[in-house]
N, C-alpha and C positions, 0 to 999 in steps of 0.2 A: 351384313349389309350396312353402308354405314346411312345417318339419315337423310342426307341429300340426294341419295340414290331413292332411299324409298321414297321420299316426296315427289319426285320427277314420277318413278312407277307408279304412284298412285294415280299423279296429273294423265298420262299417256294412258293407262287402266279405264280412264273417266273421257277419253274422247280427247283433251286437251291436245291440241296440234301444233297453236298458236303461245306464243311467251314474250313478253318483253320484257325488260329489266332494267333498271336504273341499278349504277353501282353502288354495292354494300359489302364492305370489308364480313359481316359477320353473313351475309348472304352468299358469299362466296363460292364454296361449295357447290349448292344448289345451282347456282349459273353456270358453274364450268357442266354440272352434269346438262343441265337444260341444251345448255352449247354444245356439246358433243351427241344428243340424243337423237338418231337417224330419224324418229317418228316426228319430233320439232322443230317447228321453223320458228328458230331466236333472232329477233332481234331488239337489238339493245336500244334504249330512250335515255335521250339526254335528259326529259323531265319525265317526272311524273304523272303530271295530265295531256301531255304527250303519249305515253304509253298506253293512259285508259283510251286515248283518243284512235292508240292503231287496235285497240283489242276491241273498241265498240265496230273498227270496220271489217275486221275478220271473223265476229259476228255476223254482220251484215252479209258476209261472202259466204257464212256457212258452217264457220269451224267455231268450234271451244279456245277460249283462250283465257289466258289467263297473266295476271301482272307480279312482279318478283320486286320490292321497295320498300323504302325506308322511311319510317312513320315521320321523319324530320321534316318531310315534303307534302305530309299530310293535308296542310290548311289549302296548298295550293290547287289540289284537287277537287275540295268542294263543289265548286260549277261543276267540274265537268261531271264529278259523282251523280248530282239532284238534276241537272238539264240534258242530259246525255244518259249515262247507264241506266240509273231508276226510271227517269220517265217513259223511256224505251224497254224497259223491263229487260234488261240486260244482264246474263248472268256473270260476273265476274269474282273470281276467286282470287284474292290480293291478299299476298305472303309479305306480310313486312316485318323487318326487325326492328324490334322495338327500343327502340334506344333511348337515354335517358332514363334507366332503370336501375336498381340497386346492383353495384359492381361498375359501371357506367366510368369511364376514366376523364370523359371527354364534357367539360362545364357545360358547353352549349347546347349540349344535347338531352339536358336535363327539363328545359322550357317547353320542348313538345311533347317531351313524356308525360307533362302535367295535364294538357289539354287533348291529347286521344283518342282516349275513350270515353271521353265527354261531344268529341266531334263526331265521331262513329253514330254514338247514343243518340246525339242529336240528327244523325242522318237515319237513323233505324235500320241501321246494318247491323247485321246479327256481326257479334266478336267472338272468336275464339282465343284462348291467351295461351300457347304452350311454354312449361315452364321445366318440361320434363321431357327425357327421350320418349318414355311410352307416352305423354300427349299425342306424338305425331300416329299413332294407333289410330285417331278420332280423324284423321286427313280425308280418307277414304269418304268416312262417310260426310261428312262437310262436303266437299265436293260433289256429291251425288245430289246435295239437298239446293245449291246454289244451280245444279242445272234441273232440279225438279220446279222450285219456286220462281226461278228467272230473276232474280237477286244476288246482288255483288254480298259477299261477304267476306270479312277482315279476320284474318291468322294472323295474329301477334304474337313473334317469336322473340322470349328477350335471350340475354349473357346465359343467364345459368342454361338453358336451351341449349343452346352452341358448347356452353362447358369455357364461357368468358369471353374476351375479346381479342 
């Protein structure tokens, strides 16, 4: 099973009904499965606080949901992260690739990498950082623990993860 299959299994295993996603070359995979998964209703976000924005309402309606993006769009999130999910005790589980990391081909993408998981930290969202195929092992249980607590938490997947770019 390759691991874009098992992460979607895990997400639908855990309730997850709901997905949106912002495009990502190294998240690829994972979206086409998401996209083709009878049990998910995907749809795709032009932004990123966008996205948290349709997953706090499918919340609100009842379902698990969960966001698929790219840490490059990270800063622009903050609002909606602290006045919307947290304060609402919102559980969202946000799969991003981590870009800007060792292997990284692309200069620009080197700037967010630096600031991350210092904005996470600073939002006290629990980070997970996969760096390995068996990381995605820990998927299951991450996701059990974001809809125990009712807290958004961050899956950082970088290159080596994926096996490069």
């Amino acid at each position: 099973m390759s691991i874009s299959k098992k992460l979607v299994d895990d997400m639908v295993n855990n309730g997850i009904s709901f997905v949106t996603t912002v495009p990502c070359k190294q998240l690829g995979g994972v979206i086409e499965e998401v996209d083709k998964h009878p049990d998910i209703y995907h749809i795709p976000s032009n932004k990123e606080d966008e996205g948290m924005g349709l997953c706090a309402g499918a919340f609100m309606g009842g379902k698990r949901s969960a966001i698929i993006m790219q840490n490059t769009a990270l800063g622009v999130t903050v609002n909606t992260l602290a006045t919307l999910i947290q304060y609402y005790r919102m559980p969202l589980p946000m799969l991003i690739s981590y870009r800007g990391e060792l292997g990284e081909p692309v200069a620009c993408q080197v700037e967010m990498a630096v600031h991350t998981k210092a904005i996470l930290a600073q939002l006290n969202i629990p980070t997970y950082h996969f760096h390995d195929a068996a990381d995605s092992e820990e998927f299951d249980k991450i996701l059990k623990y974001t809809f125990m607590c009712n807290k958004p938490v961050a899956i950082l997947t970088d290159a080596s993860f994926w096996k490069g770019y």
